[in-house]
C-alpha positions as CSV (number, residue, x, y, z in Angstrom):
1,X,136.7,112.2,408.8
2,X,133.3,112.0,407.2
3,X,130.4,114.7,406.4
4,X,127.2,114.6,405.2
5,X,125.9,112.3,402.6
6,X,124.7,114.6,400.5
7,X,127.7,116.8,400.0
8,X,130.3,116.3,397.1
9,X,133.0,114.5,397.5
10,X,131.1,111.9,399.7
11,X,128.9,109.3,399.1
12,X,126.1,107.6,400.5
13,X,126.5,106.3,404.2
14,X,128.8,109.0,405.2
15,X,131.7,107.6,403.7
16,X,134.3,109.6,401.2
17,X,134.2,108.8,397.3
18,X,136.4,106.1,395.5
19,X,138.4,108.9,394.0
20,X,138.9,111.0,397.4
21,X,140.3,107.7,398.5
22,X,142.2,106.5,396.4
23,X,144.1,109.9,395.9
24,X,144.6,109.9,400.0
25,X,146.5,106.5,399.8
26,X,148.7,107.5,396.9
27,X,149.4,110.7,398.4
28,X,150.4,109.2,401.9
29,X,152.4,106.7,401.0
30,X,154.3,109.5,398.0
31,X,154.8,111.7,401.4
32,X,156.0,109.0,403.5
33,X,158.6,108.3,400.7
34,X,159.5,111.7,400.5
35,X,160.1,112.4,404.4
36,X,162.5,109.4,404.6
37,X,164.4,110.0,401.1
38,X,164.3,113.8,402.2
39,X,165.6,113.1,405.6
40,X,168.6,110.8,404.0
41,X,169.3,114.0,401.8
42,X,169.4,116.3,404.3
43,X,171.7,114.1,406.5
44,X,174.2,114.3,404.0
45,X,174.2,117.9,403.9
46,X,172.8,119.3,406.8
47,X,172.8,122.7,407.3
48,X,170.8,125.3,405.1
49,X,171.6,128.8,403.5
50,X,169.8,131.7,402.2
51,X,170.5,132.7,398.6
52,X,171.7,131.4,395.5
53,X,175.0,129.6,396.8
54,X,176.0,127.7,400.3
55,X,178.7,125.2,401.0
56,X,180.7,123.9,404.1
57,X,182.8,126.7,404.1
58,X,180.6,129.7,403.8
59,X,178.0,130.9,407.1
60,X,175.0,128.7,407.5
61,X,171.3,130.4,408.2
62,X,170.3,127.2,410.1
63,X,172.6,124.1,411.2
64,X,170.9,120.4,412.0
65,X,173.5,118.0,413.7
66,X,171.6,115.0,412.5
67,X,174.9,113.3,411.2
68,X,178.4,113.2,410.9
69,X,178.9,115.6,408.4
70,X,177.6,118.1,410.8
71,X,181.4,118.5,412.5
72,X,183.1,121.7,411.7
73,X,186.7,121.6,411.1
74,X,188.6,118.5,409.6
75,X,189.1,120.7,406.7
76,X,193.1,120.5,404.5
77,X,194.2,123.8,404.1
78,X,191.5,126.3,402.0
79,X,192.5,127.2,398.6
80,X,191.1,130.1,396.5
81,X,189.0,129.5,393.6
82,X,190.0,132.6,392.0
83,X,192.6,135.7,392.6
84,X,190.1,137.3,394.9
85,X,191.3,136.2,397.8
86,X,188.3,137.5,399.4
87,X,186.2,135.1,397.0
88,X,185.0,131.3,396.8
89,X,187.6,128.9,398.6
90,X,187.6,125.1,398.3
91,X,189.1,122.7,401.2
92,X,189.0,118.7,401.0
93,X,187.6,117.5,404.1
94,X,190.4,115.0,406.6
95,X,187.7,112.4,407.2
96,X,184.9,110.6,405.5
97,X,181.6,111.9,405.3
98,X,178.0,110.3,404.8
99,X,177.2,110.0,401.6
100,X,173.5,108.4,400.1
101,X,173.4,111.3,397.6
102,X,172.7,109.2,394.5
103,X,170.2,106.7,395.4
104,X,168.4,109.1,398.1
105,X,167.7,112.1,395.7
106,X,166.5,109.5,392.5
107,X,163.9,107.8,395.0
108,X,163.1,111.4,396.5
109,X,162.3,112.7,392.6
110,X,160.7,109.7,391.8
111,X,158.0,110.0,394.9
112,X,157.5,113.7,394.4
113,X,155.7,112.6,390.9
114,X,153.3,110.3,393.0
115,X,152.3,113.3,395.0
116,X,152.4,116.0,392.2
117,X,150.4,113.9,389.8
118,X,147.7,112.3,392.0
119,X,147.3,115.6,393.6
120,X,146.6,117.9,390.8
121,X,144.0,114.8,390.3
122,X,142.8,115.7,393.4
123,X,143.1,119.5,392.9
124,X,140.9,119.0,389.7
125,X,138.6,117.2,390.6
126,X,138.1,119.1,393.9
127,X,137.0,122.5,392.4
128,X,135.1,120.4,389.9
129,X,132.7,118.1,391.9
130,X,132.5,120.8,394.5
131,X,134.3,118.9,397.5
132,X,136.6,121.5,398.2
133,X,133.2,124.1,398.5
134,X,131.3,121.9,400.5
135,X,134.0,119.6,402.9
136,X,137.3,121.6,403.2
137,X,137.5,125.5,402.9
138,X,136.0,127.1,406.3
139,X,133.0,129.1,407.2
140,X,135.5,131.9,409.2
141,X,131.8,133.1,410.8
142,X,132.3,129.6,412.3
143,X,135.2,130.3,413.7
144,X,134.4,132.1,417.0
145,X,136.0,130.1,420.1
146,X,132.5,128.8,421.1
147,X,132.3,127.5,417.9
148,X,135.9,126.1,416.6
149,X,135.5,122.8,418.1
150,X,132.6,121.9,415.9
151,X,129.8,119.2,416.4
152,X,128.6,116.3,414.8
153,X,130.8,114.1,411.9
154,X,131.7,116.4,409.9
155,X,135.0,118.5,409.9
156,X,135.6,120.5,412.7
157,X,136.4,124.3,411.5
158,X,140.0,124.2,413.2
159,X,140.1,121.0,410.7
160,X,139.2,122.9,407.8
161,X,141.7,126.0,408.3
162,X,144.5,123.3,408.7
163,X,143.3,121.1,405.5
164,X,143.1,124.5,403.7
165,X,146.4,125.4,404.3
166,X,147.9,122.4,403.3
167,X,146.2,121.8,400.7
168,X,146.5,125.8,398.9
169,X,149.5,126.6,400.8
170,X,151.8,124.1,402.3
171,X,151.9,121.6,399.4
172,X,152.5,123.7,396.7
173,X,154.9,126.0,398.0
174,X,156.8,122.2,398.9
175,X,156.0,121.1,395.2
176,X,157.7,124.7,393.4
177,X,160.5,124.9,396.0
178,X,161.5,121.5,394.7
179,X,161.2,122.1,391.3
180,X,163.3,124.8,391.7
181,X,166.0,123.3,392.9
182,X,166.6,121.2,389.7
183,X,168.4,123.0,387.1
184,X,166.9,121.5,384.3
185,X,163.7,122.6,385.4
186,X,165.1,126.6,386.0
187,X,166.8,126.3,382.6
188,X,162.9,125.9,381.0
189,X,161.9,128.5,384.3
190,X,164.4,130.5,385.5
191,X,161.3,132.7,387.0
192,X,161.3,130.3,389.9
193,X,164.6,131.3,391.0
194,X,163.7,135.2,390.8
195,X,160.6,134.0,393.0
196,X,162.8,132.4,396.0
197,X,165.7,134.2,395.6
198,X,168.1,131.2,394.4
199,X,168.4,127.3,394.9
200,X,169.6,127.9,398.3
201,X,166.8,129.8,399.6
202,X,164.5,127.7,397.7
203,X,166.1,124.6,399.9
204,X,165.4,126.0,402.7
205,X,161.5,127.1,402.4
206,X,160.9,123.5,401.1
207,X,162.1,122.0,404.3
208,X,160.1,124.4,406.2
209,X,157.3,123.6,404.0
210,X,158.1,120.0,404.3
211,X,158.4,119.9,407.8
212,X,154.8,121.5,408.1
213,X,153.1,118.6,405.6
214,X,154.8,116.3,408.3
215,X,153.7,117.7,411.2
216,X,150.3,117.5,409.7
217,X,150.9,114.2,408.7
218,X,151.4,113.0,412.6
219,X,148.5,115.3,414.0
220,X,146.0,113.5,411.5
221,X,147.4,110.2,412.5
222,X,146.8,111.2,415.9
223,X,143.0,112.4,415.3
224,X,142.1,109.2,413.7
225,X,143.5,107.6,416.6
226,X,141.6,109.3,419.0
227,X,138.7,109.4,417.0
228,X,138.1,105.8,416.3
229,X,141.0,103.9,414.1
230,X,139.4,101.0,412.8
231,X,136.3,103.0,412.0
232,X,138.5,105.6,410.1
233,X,140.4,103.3,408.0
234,X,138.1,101.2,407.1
235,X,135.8,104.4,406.2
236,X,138.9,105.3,404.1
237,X,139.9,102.4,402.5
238,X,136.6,100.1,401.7
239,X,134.0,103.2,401.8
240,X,132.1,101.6,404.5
């Protein structure tokens, strides 16, 4: 997890900076929040659309039968909305549904601030001290199969591609999907939902881009694993 002493971002002994740490751990444990609080969100609804409007009654683009309110039918009669018969329809549903809306989407908001915050910290400070330079964006004339497995302690250059999209790519896109999906937010930016085509499309690139930061999340847990656990934490939590 380490690189050279002499590069930013690192200190002495081949250990990462007090600042690189602690925005790690407050980042982790915002993301950990996030996939739970997300997960409990999704369960109540989940199935996902593509444009500005989705509900029960109108075609899914993806379907996730991780609860109960995944069963079709159980539906009273449908009722137009308006004269259009052809138009929105509403239907009460003839059982009762999971529902952890409220407490679930305050925690998930309330997390996504210990991520945003701490990590345009990180961001900052990154492109200031030269860490990002130096530790995290790839050499691609490393990148030749001979070569992608690296040597040595420092970041191997598969490593780097992955951190870099993450970090540039991943994250954000996670971060402005869910900022679009707030309508008090769109009120002061309604550019966001010109840029992902409605709150309904914007749900649906922030799980995919969520689902990416977690799958990250378990194939770092698994390097540190397999490259020495105790070592790593402790590398990442005292600096020794």
């Amino acid at each position: 997890m380490a690189e050279g002493p002499d590069q930013p971002g690192l200190s002495s002994g081949k250990t990462h900076k007090r600042w690189v740490r602690l925005s790690h751990w407050i980042i982790t444990l915002s993301v950990l929040t996030l996939a739970f609080s997300g997960f409990e969100i999704l369960m109540v609804h989940p199935r996902l659309y593509w444009g500005k409007a989705g509900n029960d009654l109108t075609p899914a683009l993806m379907e996730l039968p991780i609860s109960r309110n995944y069963k079709h039918g159980g539906y009273d009669e449908r009722v137009p909305l308006t004269e259009n018969a052809s138009g929105p329809v509403s239907a009460s549903r003839t059982y009762n549904i999971f529902n952890q809306n409220g407490w679930g989407r305050s925690l998930h908001f309330l997390a996504a601030w210990f991520l945003v915050l701490p990590g345009l910290v990180y961001a900052l400070l990154g492109f200031l001290t030269g860490h990002f330079r130096w530790n995290i964006w790839p050499r691609f004339r490393k990148l030749r199969a001979r070569r992608i497995g690296g040597d040595g302690p420092q970041y191997k250059p598969l490593q780097k591609v992955t951190y870099t999209f993450v970090i540039f790519v991943a994250a954000p896109l996670m971060v402005l999907t869910g900022l679009t999906m707030s309508p008090a937010v769109t009120t002061a930016w309604p550019w966001l939902l010109d840029l992902f085509g409605g709150y309904q499309s914007a749900r649906t690139i922030h799980f995919f881009a969520s689902a990416v930061l977690v799958l990250f999340v378990i194939g770092h847990v698994v390097m540190v694993i397999r490259s020495g656990f105790r070592r790593q934490i402790r590398g990442m939590t005292l600096g020794r």
